[in-house]
C-alpha positions as CSV (number, residue, x, y, z in Angstrom):
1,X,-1.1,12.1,1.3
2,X,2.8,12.3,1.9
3,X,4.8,9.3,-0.1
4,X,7.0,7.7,3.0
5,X,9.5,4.9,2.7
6,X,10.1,2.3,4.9
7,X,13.4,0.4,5.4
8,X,12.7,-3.3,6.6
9,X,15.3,-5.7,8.0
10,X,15.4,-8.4,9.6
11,X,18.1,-11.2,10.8
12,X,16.7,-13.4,13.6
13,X,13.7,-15.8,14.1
14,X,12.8,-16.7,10.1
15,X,13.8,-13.2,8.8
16,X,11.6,-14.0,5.9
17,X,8.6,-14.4,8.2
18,X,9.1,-11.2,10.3
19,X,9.6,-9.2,7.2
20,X,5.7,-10.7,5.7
21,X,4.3,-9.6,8.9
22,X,6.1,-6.3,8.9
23,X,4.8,-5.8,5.5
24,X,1.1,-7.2,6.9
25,X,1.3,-4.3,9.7
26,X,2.1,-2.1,7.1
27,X,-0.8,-2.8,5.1
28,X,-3.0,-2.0,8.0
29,X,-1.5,1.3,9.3
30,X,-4.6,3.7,10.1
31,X,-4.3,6.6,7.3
32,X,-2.2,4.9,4.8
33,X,-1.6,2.5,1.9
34,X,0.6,0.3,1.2
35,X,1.9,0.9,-2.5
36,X,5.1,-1.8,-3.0
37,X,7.1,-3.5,-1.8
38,X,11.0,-4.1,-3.0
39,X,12.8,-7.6,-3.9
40,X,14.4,-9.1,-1.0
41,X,18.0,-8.5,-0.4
42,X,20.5,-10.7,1.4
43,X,23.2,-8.4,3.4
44,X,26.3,-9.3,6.1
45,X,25.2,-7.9,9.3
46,X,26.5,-4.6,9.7
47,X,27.1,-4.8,13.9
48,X,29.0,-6.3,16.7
49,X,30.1,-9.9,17.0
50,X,28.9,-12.2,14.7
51,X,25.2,-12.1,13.6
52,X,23.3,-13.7,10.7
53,X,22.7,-12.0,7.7
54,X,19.9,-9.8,7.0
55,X,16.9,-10.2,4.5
56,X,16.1,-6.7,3.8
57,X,13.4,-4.6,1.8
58,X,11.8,-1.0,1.4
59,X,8.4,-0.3,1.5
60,X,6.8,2.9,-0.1
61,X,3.6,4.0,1.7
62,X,1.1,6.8,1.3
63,X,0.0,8.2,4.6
64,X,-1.5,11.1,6.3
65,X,0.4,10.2,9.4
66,X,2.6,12.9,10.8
67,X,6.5,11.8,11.0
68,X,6.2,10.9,14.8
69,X,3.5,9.4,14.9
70,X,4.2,7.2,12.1
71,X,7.4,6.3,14.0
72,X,5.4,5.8,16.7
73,X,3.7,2.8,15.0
74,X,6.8,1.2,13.2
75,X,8.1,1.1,17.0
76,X,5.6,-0.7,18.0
77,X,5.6,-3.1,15.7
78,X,9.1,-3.9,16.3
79,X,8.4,-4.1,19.7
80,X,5.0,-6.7,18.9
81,X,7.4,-8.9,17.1
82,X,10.0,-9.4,19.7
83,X,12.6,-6.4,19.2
84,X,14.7,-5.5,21.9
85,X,17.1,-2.6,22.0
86,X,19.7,-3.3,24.1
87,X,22.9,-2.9,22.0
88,X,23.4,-0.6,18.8
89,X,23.5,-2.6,15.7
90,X,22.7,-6.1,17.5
91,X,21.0,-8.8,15.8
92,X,17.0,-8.2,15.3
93,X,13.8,-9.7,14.8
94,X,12.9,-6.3,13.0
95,X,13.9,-3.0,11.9
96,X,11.9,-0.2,10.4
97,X,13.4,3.1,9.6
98,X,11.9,5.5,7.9
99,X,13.6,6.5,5.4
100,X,12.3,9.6,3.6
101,X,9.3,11.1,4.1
102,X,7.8,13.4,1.2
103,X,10.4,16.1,0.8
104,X,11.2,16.8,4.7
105,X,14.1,17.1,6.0
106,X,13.8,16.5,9.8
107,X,16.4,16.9,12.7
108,X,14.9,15.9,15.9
109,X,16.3,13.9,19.2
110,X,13.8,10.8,17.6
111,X,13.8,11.0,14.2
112,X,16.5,12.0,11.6
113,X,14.7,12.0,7.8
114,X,16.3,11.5,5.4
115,X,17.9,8.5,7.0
116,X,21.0,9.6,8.1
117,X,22.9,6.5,6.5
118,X,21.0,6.3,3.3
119,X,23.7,7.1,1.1
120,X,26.5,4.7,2.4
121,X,24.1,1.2,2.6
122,X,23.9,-0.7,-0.7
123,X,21.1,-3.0,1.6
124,X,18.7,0.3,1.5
125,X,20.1,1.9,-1.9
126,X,19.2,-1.2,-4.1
127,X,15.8,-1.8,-2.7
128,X,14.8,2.0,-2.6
129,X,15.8,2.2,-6.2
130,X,13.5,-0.3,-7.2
131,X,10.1,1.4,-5.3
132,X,11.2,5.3,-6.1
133,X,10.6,6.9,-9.6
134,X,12.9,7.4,-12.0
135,X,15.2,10.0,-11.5
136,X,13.9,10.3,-7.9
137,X,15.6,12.9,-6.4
138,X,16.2,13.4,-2.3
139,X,14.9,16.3,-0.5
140,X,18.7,17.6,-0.3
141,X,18.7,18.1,-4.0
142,X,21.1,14.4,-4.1
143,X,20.2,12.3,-6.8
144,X,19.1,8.2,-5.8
145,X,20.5,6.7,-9.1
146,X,23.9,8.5,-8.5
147,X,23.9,7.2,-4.8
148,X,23.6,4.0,-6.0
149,X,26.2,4.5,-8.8
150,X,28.8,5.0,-5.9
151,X,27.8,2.6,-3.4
152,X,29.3,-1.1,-4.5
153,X,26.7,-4.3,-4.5
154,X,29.4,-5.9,-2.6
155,X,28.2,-8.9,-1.1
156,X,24.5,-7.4,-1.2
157,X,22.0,-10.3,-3.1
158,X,19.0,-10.0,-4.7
159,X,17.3,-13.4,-3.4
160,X,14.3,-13.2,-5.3
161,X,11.9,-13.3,-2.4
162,X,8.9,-11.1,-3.1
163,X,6.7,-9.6,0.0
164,X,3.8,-8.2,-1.8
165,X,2.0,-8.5,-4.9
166,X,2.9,-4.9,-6.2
């Protein structure tokens, strides 16, 4: 099984509820286990006009799914709980990214792994920290603590919301 993680966010319709039944779907992905689940952070919407702020999170999952196919899934359950993609960086119901998957690097029209803004979000960072090894190291040789080192908390908050009993 390849270890995945999965960025969740969520800033419309009871965040905290989408992000439990994001988690839920994730749970029951054909081919995979769940493993844990991060805190729940509390970011300023990174987007156009003003939006609420997001409850975010990051998952780690075993899976046998390929990379595609596994963001085949996570689309569709954006899509199964109301997300619409009209407008880069709008307010949503939900967004999954992968994140990392195993050690691939991937460069495709659909999928870029790792996540191409990893390194500059303190709303994935923090959370990732928490579900990866120590000294977890990404598949480009980078080093997660010293990502998080130079990314600020700025107005990031840990809200002490928990998703799943890890």
């Amino acid at each position: 099984m390849i270890t995945a993680y999965i960025a969740l966010g969520s800033n419309l319709q009871n965040p905290e509820h989408q992000l439990r039944s994001a988690v839920t779907a994730l749970a029951a992905l054909p081919d995979s286990r769940l493993q844990q689940v991060s805190s729940v952070y509390r970011s300023a919407a990174v987007g156009p006009g003003a939006q609420p702020d997001y409850l975010n999170a990051v998952a780690r999952l075993l899976t046998t799914l390929p990379p595609e196919t596994l963001l085949d899934a996570l689309q569709r359950q954006e899509q199964a709980q109301g997300r619409t993609r009209n407008i880069r960086w709008q307010a949503r119901t939900l967004d999954l990214d992968i994140l990392l998957y195993g050690s691939a690097i991937i460069e495709t029209e659909r999928l870029t792994i790792p996540h191409g803004a990893l390194g500059r979000r303190n709303f994935v960072l923090y959370p990732l920290l928490q579900v990866c090894p120590a000294n977890f190291v990404l598949p480009d040789g980078t080093d997660l603590d010293t990502l998080v080192r130079d990314c600020p908390v700025g107005d990031l908050e840990k809200t002490g919301l928990q998703l799943h009993d890890n």
